[in-house]
Each structure stands twice: as structure tokens, then as C-alpha cells.
N, C-alpha and C positions, 0 to 999 in steps of 0.2 A: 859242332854237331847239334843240329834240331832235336829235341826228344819230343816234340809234338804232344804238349800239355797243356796248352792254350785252347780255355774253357773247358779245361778238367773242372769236375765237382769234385772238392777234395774236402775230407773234416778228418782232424788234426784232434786227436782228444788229449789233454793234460797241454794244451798250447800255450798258455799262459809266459812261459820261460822256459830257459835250458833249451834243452835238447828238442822239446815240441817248439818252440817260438821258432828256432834257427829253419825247422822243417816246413814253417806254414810262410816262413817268408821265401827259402825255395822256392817253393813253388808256385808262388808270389810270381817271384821273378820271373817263371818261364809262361806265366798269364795265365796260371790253374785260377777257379775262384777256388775260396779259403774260407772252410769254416770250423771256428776256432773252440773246441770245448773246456771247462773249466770249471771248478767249484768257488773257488776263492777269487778277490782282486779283481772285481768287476771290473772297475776305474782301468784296471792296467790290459784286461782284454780290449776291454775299448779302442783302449790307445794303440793295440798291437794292430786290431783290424783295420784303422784308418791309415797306421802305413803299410798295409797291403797291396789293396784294389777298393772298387766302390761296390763293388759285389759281395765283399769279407762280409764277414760280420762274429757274434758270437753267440755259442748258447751255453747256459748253464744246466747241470747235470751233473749227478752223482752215478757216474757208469756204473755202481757197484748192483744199483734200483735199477731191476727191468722195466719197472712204468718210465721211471724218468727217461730210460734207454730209449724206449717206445716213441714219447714224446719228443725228444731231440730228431729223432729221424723223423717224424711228422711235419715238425718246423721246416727242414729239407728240404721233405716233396714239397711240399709248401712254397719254399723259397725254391727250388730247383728241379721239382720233378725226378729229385732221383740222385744219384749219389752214382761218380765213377771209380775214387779211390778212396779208402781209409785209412790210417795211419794211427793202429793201437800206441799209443805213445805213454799215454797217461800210468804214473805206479809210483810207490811208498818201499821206502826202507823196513818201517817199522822200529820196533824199536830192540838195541841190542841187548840179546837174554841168549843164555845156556838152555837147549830142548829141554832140559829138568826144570828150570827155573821158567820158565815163557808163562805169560799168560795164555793161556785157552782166547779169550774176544779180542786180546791185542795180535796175534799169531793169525789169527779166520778173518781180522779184517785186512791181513796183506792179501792173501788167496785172494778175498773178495775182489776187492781193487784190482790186483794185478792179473789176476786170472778169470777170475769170473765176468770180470768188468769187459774187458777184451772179448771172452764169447759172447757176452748178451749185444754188444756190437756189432762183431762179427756174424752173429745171427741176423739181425736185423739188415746188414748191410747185404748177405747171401740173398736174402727175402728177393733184392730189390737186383743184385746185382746178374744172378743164374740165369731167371724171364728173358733179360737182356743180354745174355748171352756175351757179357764183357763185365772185366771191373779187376780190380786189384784190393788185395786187405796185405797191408806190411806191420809184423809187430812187431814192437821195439822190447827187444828179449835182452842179454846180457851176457858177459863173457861168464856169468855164474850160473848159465844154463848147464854149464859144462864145469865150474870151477868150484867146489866148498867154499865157504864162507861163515866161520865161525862164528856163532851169536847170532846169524840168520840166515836161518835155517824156513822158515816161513817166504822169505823173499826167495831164496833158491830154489825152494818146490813150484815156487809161482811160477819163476820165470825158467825153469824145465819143463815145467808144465803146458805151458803156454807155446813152445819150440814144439811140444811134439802135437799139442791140440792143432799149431801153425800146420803140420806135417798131415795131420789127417783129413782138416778140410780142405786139404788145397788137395787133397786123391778123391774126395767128393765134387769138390768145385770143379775140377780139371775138365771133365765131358762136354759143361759149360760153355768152357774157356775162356773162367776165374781163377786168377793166380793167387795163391794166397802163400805165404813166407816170411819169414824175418831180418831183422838188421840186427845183430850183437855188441853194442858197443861193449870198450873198455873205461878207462879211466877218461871221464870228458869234464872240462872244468865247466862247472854250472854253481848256479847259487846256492845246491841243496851240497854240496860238498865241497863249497868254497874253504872252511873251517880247515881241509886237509891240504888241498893245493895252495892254499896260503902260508901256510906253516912250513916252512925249511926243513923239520926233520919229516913231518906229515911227505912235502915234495919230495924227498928224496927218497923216501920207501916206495911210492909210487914208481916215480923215475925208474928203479931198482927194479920192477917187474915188469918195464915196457923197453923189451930192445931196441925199436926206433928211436929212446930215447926224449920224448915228448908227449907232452899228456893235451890229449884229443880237444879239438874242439867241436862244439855244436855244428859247425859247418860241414866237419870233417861226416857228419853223420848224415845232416840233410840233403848231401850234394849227392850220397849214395841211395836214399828214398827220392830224389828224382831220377837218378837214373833206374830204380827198379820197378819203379811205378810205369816207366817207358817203354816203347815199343823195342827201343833199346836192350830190352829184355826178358823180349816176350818168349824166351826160351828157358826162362828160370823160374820154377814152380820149387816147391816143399822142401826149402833148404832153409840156414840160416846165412848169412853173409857176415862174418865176426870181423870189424871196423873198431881192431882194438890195439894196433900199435905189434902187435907181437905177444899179446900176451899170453895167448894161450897157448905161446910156444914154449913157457914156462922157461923163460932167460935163465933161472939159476943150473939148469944143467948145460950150461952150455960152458961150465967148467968143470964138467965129468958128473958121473952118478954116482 
């Protein structure tokens, strides 16, 4: 199957690794150019964009800063005249505390990141994408848009938040005809939670709440942002797509309630 992505403008934010790297090399593959965003790991963005295309490249920004947000899209036109797809990818755990126990600045900097940081992209990417009357924005939300998650409680509000902000600009964008939606993964083995899928009892509590059986890979998520980025689906507006193994089929009752 063609998905006709060859010389897409595509930027990738939090691309660095995990689940963004796996995403910017998709579409890599299908000959989108690739631009790769990041705060940390200069050296290792580098290295990502040279095995992409000759077109890759990277920029650095703190998505959380509407200047620096500003600026990264200026680099863009600059380099490309314009932006076809984005891929909110970029976001933090934070760190794990009880709602009575959390700090206040450690708690408002997940928002920032994971929520804020997405719209002020998402804004800037509508600016560019409405005029033109095409474009896609995919945000990379979580099966905990929909799941609690005890001790964070900042990341969940983010990334529910984030799902239904997905939901309202894509009933703005839509007149356009800009799609805008999300990907939900569940449990995907990455470097920022290597510490659990490495561990045997960590693995197997996992295992224990994925009825396929298998804990996701990054590919498992990027092959699904190029198919939604495509014309392949150009019929899919204001949902989430949850690329999580079964989880929120919540396996344990599947030995009664």
C-alpha cells in the first residue's frame, strides 16, 4: 500500500528517542522530510537526522516557551515554507508524589510540557496549516487519558487534557480540511522505562495488564502515525486510536467482576 508521504514536511517534537525517534524514521522511510525537535542530546539528534534523509535536520526548543515555539516554526518556513504534518510526541512523567504530597512547580511543569507545549505547537502549526487548506497534527496521548495512575496525577490531567484539546481543534480545523487526533499508546519499551521492562517482576506486572501479551514497541506506534498522517485516513478526524496491546480492555476482569 502507497500512503503518499513522499515530501511530506513533517516535525517530530521530543524525536530524540523512544517513541518520537521510531516516528521520525517512519516516516523517514516513506520519504517525508523529517524535522526532528529536542531539548537535550544534541550529538544524538545529529546522529538521528543523518540516518533519516539529507533534508532531516534538527531544532532545539523548549515546547513549553511560546517564543522558542515561535522560533522553531520560523526555522521551518525557512527551511521548508511550511509544515504538512506534526507529531505532538514530546512529554515527562514527572515525578511520583500523592495529590496531597506533589509539589505545586514540579506538578505545572508536566501540564507545561505535556499540554501546554502541544498547543502552543499546535497553534502555530493551525496558523500555517488552515490558509492551506490541508495538514494533519497527531498527538501522542496515553492509555492514561482514560486510565488513573496513582502518584501522577499531573501527567493524567495532561494527557486527558490533551485528548479532548485533540477533539476540539480538529471540530475547528475540520471546515479547513485539518485533521487533527491522537495515537494512545500503552506500555512501549523505551529508554525512559527501561528500569520496569527489564526487571522480571516490573515485566510481568506489565505482561499482567496487556492481554496480547507483549509489551509494544516503538514501531508498533510509528507505523500507526504513518498510517494516520495518510490519505489512508483521510476519514479519521477527533478521535484517539489506543495502540496499547488490550489494555484498556482492563484484562483482569476477564476472570469475572
Amino acid at each position: 500500500m502507497e500512503f503518499g508521504l513522499s515530501g511530506k514536511r513533517v516535525l517530530v517534537t521530543g524525536g530524540t528517542s523512544g517513541i518520537g525517534a521510531g516516528i521520525g524514521k517512519a516516516f523517514a522511510a516513506e520519504g517525508a522530510r523529517v524535522a526532528i525537535n529536542g531539548v537535550t542530546a544534541t550529538d544524538k539528534k545529529q546522529a538521528l537526522a543523518s540516518e533519516l534523509d539529507d533534508d532531516a535536520f534538527v531544532i532545539d526548543a523548549d515546547i513549553s516557551d511560546a517564543n522558542a515555539v515561535a522560533r522553531m516554526f520560523t526555522a521551518i518556513d525557512e527551511r521548508w515554507s511550511g509544515l504538512d504534518i506534526l507529531v505532538n510526541n514530546a512529554g515527562i512523567d514527572g515525578e511520583r508524589a500523592l495529590g496531597w504530597e506533589a509539589d505545586p512547580t514540579a506538578w505545572t511543569r508536566v501540564i507545561d510540557v505535556n499540554l501546554k507545549g502541544p498547543f502552543l505547537c499546535a497553534r502555530e502549526a493551525l496558523r500555517r496549516m488552515v490558509p492551506a487548506r490541508a495538514g494533519v497534527i497527531i498527538n501522542i496521548t496515553s492509555v492514561h487519558e482514560v486510565i488513573a495512575w496513582t502518584g501522577y496525577s499531573a501527567y493524567v490531567a495532561s494527557k486527558a487534557g490533551l485528548a479532548m484539546m485533540a477533539k476540539t481543534l480538529a471540530q475547528e480545523a475540520a471546515p479547513y480540511g485539518v485533521r487533527v487526533l491522537s495515537i494512545a499508546p500503552g506500555a512501549i519499551a523505551t529508554p525512559i522505562n527501561q528500569t520496569v521492562w527489564q526487571d522480571a517482576k516490573g515485566r510481568k506486572d506489565l505482561l499482567d495488564k496487556i492481554p496480547l501479551g507483549r509489551i509494544g514497541d516503538p514501531a508498533d506506534i510509528a507505523k500507526m502515525a504513518v498510517v494516520l498522517a495518510s490519505d489512508v485516513a483521510s476519514y479519521i478526524t477527533a478521535t484517539s486510536v489506543f495502540v496499547d496491546g488490550g489494555m484498556t480492555d482492563y484484562p483482569d476482569f476477564a476472570h469475572g467482576g
